[in-house]
C-alpha positions as CSV (number, residue, x, y, z in Angstrom):
1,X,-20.4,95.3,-26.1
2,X,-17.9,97.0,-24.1
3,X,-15.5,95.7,-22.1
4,X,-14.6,96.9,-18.8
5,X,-11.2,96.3,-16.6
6,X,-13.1,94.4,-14.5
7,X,-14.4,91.9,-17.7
8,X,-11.2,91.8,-19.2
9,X,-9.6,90.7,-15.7
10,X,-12.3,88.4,-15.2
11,X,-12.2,86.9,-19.1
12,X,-8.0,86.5,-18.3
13,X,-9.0,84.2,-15.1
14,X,-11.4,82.5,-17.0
15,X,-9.5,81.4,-19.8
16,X,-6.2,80.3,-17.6
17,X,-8.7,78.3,-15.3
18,X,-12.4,78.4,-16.1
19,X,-13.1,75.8,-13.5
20,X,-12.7,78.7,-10.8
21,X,-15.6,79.3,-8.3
22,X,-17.2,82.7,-8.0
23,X,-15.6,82.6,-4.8
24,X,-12.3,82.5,-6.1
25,X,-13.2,85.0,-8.4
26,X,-14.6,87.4,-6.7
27,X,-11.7,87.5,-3.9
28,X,-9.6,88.1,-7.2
29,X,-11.5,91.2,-8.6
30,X,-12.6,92.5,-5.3
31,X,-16.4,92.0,-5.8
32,X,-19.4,89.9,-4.6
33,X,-19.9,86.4,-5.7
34,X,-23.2,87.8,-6.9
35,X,-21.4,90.7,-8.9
36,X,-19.3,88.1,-10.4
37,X,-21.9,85.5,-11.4
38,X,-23.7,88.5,-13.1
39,X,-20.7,89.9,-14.8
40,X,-20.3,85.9,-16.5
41,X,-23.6,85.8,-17.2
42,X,-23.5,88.9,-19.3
43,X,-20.6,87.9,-21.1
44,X,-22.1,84.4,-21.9
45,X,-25.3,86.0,-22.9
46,X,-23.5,88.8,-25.5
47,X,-21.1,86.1,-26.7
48,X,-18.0,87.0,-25.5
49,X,-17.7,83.7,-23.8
50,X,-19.1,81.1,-26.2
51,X,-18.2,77.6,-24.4
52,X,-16.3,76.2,-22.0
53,X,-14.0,73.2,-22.5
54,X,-11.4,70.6,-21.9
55,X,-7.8,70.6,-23.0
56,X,-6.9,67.5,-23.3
57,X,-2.6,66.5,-23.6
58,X,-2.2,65.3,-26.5
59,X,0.6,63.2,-25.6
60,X,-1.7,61.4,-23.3
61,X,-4.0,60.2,-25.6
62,X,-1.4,59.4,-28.2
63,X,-2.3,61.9,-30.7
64,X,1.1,63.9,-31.1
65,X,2.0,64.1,-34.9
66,X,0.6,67.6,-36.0
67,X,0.5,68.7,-39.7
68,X,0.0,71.8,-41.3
69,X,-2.0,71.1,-44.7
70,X,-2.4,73.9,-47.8
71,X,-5.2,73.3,-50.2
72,X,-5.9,75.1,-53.2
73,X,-9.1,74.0,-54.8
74,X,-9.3,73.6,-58.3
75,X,-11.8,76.4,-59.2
76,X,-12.7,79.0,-56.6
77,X,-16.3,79.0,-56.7
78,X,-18.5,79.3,-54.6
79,X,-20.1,75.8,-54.9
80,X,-16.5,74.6,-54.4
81,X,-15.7,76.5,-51.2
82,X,-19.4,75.7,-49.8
83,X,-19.0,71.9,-50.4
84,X,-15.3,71.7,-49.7
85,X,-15.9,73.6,-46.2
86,X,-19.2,71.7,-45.2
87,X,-16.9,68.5,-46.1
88,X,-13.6,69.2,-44.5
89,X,-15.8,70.3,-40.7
90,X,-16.7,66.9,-40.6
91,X,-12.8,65.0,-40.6
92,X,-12.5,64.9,-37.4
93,X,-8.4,64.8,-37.5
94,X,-8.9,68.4,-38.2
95,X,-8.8,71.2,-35.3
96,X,-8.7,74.1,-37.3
97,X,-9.6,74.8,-41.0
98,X,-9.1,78.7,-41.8
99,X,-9.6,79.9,-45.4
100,X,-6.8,82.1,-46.1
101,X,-5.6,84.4,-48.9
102,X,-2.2,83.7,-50.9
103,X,-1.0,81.1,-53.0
104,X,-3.5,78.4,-51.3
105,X,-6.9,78.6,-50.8
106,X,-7.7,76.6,-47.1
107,X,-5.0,76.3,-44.4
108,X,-5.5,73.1,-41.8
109,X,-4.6,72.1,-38.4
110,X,-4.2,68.3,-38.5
111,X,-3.6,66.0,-35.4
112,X,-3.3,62.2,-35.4
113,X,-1.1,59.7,-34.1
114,X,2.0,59.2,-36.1
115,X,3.3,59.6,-40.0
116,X,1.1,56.3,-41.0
117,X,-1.8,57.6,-39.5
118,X,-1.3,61.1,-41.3
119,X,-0.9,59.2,-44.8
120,X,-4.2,57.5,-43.8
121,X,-5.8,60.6,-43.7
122,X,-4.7,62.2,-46.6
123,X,-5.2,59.1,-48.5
124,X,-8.6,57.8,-47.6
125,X,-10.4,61.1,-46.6
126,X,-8.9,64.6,-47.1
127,X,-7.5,63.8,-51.1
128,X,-11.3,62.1,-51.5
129,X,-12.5,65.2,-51.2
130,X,-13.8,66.8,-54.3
131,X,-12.6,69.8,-56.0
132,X,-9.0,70.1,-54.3
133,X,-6.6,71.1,-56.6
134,X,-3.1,70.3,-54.8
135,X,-1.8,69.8,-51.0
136,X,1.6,70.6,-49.4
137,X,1.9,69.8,-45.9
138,X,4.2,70.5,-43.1
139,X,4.9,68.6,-40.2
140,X,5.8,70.3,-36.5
141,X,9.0,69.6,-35.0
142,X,8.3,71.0,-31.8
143,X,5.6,72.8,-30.5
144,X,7.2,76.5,-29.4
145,X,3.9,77.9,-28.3
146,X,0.5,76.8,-27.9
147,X,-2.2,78.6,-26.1
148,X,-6.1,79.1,-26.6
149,X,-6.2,82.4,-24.4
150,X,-7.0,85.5,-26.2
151,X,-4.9,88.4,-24.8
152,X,-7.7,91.4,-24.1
């Protein structure tokens, strides 16, 4: 699909405030409510948009201590990756779980609430998981930039 200047204005709205009504939208892009309803609808239907949700502060619902985790499996094989991966999607201190290339095999986005709760988590679930190799995690500071819009 092919984006228009009109989509990739509307998609920019969208992701800063998806709670918008057409009517707000539409006054922004200069077209009808109907226009505007069909132009989401189209971009739902292709996939572009694929769901709408909640950020949620973390400091708020006291889950503030983020992690960085590297994992290098022992053997890269594909048995290994499938299980591993199938595994790991079901921790639900992890937000993000990205297999990269390198020195490691699987880089993760952990969030809990604080250092005890992090060594909880390695201990009783993510090192129970078969087939990982080694772990080296890093812990943020402070949090420079954070943003789930997509720049188009």
């Amino acid at each position: 699909m092919i984006l228009d200047a009109i989509d990739k204005k509307l998609l920019d709205l969208l992701q800063k405030d998806s709670k918008r009504t057409n009517k707000e939208l539409s006054n922004k892009l200069n077209l009808s409510v109907t226009a505007v309803y069909e132009r989401i609808k189209k971009l739902e239907k292709e996939g572009v948009i694929s769901k709408y949700v909640t950020l949620v502060k973390k400091e708020k619902v006291e889950k503030t201590f983020v992690a960085f985790c590297h994992i290098k499996l022992v053997q890269h094989t594909q048995d290994y990756v499938i299980k591993f991966e199938k595994e790991v999607a079901n921790l639900v201190e992890v937000l993000e779980c990205y297999h990269i290339s390198g020195d490691y095999d699987y880089l993760l986005k952990v969030i809990v609430k604080d250092m005890d709760a992090f060594r909880e988590f390695m201990v009783n679930k993510l090192t129970s998981i078969n087939h990982i190799g080694s772990t080296h995690s890093m812990f943020v500071i402070n949090e420079v930039k954070h943003t789930t819009a997509i720049n188009i």
